[in-house]
C-alpha positions as CSV (number, residue, x, y, z in Angstrom):
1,X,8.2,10.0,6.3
2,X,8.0,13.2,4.4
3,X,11.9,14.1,4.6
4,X,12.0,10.8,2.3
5,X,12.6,10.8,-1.6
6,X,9.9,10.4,-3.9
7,X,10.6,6.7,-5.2
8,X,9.2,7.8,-8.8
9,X,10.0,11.6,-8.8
10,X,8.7,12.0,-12.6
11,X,5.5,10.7,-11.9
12,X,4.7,12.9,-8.5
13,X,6.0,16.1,-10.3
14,X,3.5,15.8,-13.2
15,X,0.7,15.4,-10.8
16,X,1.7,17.8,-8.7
17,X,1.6,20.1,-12.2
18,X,-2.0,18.5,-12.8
19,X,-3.2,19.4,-9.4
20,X,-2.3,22.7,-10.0
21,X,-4.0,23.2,-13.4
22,X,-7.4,21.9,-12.5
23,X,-10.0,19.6,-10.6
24,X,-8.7,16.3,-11.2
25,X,-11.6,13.2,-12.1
26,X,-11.0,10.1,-9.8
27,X,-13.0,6.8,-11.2
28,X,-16.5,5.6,-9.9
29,X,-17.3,2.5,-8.5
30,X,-15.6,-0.8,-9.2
31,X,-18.1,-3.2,-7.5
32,X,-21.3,-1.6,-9.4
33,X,-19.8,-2.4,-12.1
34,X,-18.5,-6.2,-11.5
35,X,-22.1,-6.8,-10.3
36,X,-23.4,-5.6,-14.1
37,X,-22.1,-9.0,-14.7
38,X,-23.8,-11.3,-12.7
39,X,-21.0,-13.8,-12.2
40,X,-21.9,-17.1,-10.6
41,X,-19.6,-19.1,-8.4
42,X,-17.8,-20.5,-11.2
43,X,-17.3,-17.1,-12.9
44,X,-15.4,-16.2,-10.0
45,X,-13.4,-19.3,-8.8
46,X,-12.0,-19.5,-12.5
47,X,-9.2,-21.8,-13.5
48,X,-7.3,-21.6,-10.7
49,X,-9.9,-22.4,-7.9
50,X,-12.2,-24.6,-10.5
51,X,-11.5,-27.7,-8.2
52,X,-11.8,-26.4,-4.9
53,X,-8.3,-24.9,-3.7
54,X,-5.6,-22.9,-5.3
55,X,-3.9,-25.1,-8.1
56,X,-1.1,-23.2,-7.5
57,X,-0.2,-24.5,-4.3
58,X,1.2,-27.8,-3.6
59,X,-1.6,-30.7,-2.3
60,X,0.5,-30.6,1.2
61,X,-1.0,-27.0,1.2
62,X,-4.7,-27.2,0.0
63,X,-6.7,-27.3,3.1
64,X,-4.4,-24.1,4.8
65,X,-5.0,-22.0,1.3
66,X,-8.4,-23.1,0.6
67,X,-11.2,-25.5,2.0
68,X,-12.9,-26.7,-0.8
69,X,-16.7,-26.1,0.7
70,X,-16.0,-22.2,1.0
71,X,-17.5,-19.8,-1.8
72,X,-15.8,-17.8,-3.7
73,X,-18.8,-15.9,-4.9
74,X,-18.2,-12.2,-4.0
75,X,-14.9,-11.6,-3.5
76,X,-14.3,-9.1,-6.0
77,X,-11.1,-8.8,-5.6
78,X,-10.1,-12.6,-6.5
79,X,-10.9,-11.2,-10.0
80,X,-7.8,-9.7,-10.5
81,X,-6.4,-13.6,-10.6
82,X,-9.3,-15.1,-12.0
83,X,-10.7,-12.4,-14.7
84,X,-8.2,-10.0,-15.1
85,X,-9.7,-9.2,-18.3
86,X,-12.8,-7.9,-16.8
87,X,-11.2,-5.7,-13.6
88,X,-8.9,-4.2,-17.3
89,X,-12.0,-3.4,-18.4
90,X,-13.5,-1.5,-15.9
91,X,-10.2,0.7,-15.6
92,X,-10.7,1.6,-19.1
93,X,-13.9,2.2,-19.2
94,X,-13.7,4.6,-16.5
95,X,-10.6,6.2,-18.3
96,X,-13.0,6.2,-21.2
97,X,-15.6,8.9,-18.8
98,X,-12.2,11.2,-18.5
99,X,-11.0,10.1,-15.3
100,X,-7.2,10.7,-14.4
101,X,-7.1,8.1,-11.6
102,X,-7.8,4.8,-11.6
103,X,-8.4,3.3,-8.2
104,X,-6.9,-0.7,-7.7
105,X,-9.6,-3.6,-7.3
106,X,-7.8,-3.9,-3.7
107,X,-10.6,-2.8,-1.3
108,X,-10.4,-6.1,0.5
109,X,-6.8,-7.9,-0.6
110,X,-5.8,-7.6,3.3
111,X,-5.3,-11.3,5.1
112,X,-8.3,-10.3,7.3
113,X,-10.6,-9.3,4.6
114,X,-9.6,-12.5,2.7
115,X,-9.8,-14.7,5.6
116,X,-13.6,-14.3,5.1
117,X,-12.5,-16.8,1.7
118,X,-9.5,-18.7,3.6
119,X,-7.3,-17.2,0.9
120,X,-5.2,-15.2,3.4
121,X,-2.2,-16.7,1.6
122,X,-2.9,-14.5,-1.3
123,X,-3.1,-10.9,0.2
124,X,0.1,-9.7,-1.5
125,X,-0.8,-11.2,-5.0
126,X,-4.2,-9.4,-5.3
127,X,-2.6,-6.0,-4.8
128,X,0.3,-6.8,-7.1
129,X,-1.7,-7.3,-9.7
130,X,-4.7,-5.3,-8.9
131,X,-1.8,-2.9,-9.0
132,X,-0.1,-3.9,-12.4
133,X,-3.5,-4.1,-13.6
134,X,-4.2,-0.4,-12.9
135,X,-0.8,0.4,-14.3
136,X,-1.2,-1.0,-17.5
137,X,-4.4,1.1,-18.3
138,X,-2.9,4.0,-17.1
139,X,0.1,3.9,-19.2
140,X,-2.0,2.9,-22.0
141,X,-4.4,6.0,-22.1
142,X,-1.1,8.3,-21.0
143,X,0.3,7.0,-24.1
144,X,-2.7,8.0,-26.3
145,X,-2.5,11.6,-24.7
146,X,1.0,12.1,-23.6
147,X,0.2,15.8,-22.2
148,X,-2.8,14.5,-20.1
149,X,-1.0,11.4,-17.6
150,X,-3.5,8.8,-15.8
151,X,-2.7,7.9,-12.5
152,X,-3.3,4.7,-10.5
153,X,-4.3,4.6,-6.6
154,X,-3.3,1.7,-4.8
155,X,-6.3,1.1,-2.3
156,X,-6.1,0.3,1.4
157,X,-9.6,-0.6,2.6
158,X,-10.2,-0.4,6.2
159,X,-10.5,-4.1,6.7
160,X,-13.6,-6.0,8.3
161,X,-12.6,-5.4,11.7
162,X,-12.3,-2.1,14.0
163,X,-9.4,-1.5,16.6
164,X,-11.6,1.3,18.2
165,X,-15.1,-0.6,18.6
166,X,-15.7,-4.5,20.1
167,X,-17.8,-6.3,17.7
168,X,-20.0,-8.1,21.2
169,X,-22.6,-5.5,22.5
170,X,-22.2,-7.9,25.7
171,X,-18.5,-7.1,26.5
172,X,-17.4,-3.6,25.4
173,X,-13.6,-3.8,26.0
174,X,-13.5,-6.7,23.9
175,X,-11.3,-6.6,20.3
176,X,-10.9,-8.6,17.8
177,X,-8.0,-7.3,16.4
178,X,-5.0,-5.5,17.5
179,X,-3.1,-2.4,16.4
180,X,-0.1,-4.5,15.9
181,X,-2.4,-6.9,13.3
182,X,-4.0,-4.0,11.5
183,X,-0.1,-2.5,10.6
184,X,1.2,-6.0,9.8
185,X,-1.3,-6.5,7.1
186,X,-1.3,-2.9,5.8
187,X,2.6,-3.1,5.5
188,X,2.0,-6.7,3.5
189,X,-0.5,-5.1,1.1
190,X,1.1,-1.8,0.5
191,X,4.2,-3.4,-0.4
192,X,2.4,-5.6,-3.0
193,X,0.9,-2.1,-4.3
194,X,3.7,-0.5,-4.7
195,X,5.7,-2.8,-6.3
196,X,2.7,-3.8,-8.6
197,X,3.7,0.7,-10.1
198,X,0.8,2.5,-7.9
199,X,1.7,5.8,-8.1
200,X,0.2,6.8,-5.0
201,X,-1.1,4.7,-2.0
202,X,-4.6,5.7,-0.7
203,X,-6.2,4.6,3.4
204,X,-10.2,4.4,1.7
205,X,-13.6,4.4,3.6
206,X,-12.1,5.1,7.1
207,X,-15.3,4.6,9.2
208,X,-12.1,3.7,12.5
209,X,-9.4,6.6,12.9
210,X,-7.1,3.9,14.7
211,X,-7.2,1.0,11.6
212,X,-6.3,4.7,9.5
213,X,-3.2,4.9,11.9
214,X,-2.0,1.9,12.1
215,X,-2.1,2.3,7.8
216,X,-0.3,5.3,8.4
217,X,2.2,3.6,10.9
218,X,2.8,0.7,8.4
219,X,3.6,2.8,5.6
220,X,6.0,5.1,7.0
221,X,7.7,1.8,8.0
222,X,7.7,0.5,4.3
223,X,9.2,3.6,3.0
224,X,11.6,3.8,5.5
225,X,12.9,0.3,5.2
226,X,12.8,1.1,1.2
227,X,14.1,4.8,1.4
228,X,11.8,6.2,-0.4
229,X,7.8,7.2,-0.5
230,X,4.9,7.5,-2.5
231,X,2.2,10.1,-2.1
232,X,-0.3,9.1,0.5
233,X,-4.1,9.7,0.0
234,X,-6.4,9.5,3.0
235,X,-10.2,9.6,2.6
236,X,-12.5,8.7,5.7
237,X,-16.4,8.3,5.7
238,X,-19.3,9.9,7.4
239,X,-21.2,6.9,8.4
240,X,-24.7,8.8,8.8
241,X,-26.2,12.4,9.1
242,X,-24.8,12.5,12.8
243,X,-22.1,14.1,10.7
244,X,-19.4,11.5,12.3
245,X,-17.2,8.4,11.5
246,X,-18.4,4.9,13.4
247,X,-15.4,6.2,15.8
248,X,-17.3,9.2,16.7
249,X,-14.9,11.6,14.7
250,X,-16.4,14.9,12.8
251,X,-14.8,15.7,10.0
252,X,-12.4,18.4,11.6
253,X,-11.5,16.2,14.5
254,X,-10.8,13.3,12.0
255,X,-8.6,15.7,9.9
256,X,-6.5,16.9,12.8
257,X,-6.2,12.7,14.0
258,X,-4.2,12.2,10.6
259,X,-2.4,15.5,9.6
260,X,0.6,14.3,10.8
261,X,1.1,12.0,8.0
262,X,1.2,15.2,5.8
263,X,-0.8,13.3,2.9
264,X,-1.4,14.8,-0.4
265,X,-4.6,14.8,-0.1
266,X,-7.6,14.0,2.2
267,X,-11.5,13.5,2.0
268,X,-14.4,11.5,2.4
269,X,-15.9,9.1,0.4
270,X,-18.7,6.6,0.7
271,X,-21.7,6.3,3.1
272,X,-23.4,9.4,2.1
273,X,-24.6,11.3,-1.0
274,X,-23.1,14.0,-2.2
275,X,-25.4,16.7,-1.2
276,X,-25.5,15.3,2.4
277,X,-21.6,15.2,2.7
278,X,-21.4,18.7,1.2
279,X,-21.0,20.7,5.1
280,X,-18.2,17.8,5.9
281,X,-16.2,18.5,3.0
282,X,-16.8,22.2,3.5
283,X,-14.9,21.7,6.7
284,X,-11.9,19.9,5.2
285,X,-11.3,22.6,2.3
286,X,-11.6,25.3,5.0
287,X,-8.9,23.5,7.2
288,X,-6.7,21.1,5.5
289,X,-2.9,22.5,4.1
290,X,-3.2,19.7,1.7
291,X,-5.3,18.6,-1.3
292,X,-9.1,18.3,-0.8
293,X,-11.0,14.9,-2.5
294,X,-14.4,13.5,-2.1
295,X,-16.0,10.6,-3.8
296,X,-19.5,10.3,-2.7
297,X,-21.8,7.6,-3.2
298,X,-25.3,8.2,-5.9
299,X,-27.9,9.0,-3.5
300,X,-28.1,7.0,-0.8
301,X,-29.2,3.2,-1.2
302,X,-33.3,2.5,-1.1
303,X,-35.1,-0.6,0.2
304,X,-33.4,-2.6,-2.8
305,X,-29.6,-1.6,-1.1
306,X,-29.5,0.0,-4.8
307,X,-28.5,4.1,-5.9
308,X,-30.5,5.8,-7.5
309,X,-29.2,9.6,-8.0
310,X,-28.6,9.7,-11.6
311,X,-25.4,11.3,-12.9
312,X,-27.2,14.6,-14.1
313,X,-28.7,15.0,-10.6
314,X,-25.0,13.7,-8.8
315,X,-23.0,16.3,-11.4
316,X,-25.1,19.5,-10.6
317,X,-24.2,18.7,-6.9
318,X,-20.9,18.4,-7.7
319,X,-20.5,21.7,-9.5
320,X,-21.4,23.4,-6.6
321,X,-18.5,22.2,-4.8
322,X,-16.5,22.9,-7.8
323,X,-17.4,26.5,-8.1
324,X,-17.0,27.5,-4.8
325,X,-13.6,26.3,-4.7
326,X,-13.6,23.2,-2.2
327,X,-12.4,20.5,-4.6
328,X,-9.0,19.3,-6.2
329,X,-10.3,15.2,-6.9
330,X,-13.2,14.1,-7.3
331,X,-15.2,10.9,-8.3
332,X,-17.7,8.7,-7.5
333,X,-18.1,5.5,-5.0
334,X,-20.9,3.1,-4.3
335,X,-23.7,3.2,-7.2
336,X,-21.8,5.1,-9.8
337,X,-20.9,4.3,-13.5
338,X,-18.8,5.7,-16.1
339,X,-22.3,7.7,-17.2
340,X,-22.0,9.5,-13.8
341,X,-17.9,9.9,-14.3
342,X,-18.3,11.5,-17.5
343,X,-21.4,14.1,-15.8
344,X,-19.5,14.8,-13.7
345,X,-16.0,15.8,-15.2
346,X,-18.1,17.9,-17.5
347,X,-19.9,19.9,-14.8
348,X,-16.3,20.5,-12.9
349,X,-14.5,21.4,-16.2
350,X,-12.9,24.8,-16.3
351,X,-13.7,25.3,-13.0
352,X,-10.1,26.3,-10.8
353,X,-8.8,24.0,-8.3
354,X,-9.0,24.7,-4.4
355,X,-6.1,26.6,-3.8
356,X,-3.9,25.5,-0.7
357,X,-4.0,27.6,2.0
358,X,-0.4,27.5,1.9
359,X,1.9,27.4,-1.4
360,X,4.9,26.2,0.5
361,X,2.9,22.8,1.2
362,X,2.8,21.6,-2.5
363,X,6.9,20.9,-2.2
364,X,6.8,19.2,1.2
């Protein structure tokens, strides 16, 4: 995969020249924000799904692409189709706090994510345009600061099923999904990212090594059919204090499961706060030969399943990473704002980049 070219050379040089420079600011959390407008099922199902199924597909089609009794309500990522306006929004808002990538509203457009909605049918749309939708912001604000480029992340999420784990405590060999599933519906919603103008492709919230592989698998087989690549991102998550994935990895053991893939960057996000995922992303910047991210949650969630770590008390965290040299991204996932973007960008300013352990890595 890595012996590939670069499909948009321009665009991976002048992040590889940002990545260099300084800590770069990923965005905070999309879903906090959707939620800040408390849309009902209506809100969601918008034009298109107002009378029950997709009016884009024919009648013959309606009960395949959508039974009319299913809700809508929640599926975030049907917003991209429905509201685009609003998923627009919070790119630039978040572009607004200083960030320099903008992560697609893509977290579930996979057909077994979407099969929750019965909209399987529309798993390459969503990250199309959850794609061009990131794009467009990006280009806009690069515009308005031609020296300072914005970046958009084309999200994988790790779907709602595990290849490692059966979901019946009665029957452990059991699975309900396969390997073969997994990279077949990676490969589908990678391709819509990429040709929606991601500029880099990233495997999010990895709580399963094995989904994370079969991402990996899929997208060296879409740039291989295409002949070329986009930088890979891969960020896994701590699921508790145990200091492990749901798999059972640490952090190092996770690292050295993925390293083949030669990413650009890898890190953890979600789960945790940012002071308890400080040791685990201690251990990546001591080990990794590439890029070192984390986007941690605000606190962890109390009784109400809401954060509560304001973005003073999440920022002066942060700076400690930053000045002891273990960060080259970082943002904020599951609770955070703009407010806590903008903190934290200005705790993390003029502070140097993690260097790689290895110069020779940044051309590979």
């Amino acid at each position: 995969m890595s012996t590939l070219p670069w499909l948009h050379p321009d665009r991976v040089a002048r992040l590889e020249q940002a990545l260099r420079e300084r800590i770069l600011i990923l965005d905070g959390a999309m879903g906090t924000m959707l939620q800040g407008h408390a849309l009902d099922e209506s809100g969601f199902r918008g034009e298109r799904f107002a009378h029950g199924h997709d009016s884009r597909q024919s009648h013959a089609d309606h009960d395949h692409a959508h039974p009319g009794g299913c809700d809508l309500k929640g599926n975030n990522d049907l917003l991209s189709l429905t509201r685009p306006e609003l998923i627009r929004g919070v790119h630039e808002a978040y572009l607004d706090a200083g960030a320099d990538l903008v992560e697609t509203n893509t977290f579930n457009s996979t057909r077994i994510s979407q099969a929750d909605y019965h909209l399987e049918h529309l798993a390459y749309e969503l990250n199309l345009e959850g794609a061009r939708l990131a794009r467009a912001a990006c280009d806009a604000y690069t515009a308005k600061t031609p020296d300072r480029p914005r970046f958009a992340i084309g999200v994988l999420g790790p779907t709602s099923r595990t290849a490692s784990l059966s979901p019946d405590v009665n029957d452990p060999g059991f699975r309900n999904v396969t390997f073969e599933e997994l990279a077949a519906n990676y490969r589908e919603s990678a391709a819509g990212l990429i040709d929606g103008g991601a500029d880099i492709v990233m495997v999010e919230t990895i709580f399963d090594t094995l989904n994370a592989k079969a991402a990996l698998f899929a997208l060296s087989e879409l740039f291989r059919e295409r002949g070329a690549r986009v930088p890979v991102m891969i960020s896994g998550t701590i699921t508790d204090r145990s200091g492990r994935t749901l798999s059972g990895q640490t952090a190092e053991a996770f690292y050295y499961s993925i390293a083949h893939a030669r990413p650009l960057a890898v890190g953890l996000n979600c789960a945790l706060g940012a002071a308890d995922l400080r040791p685990h992303v201690q251990t990546l910047a001591d080990i990794a030969d590439c890029y070192v991210s984390t986007h941690p949650n605000a606190g962890l969630p109390n009784a109400f399943a809401e954060y509560d770590e304001t973005p003073e008390q999440m920022a002066s965290v942060v700076a400690g990473f930053a000045r002891d040299g273990l960060l080259n991204l970082v943002g904020g996932c599951c609770g955070t704002t703009p407010a806590h973007i903008a903190a934290i960008a200005e705790a993390v300013r003029g502070c140097a980049p993690r260097r790689l352990p290895d110069a020779s890595r940044e051309a590979a």
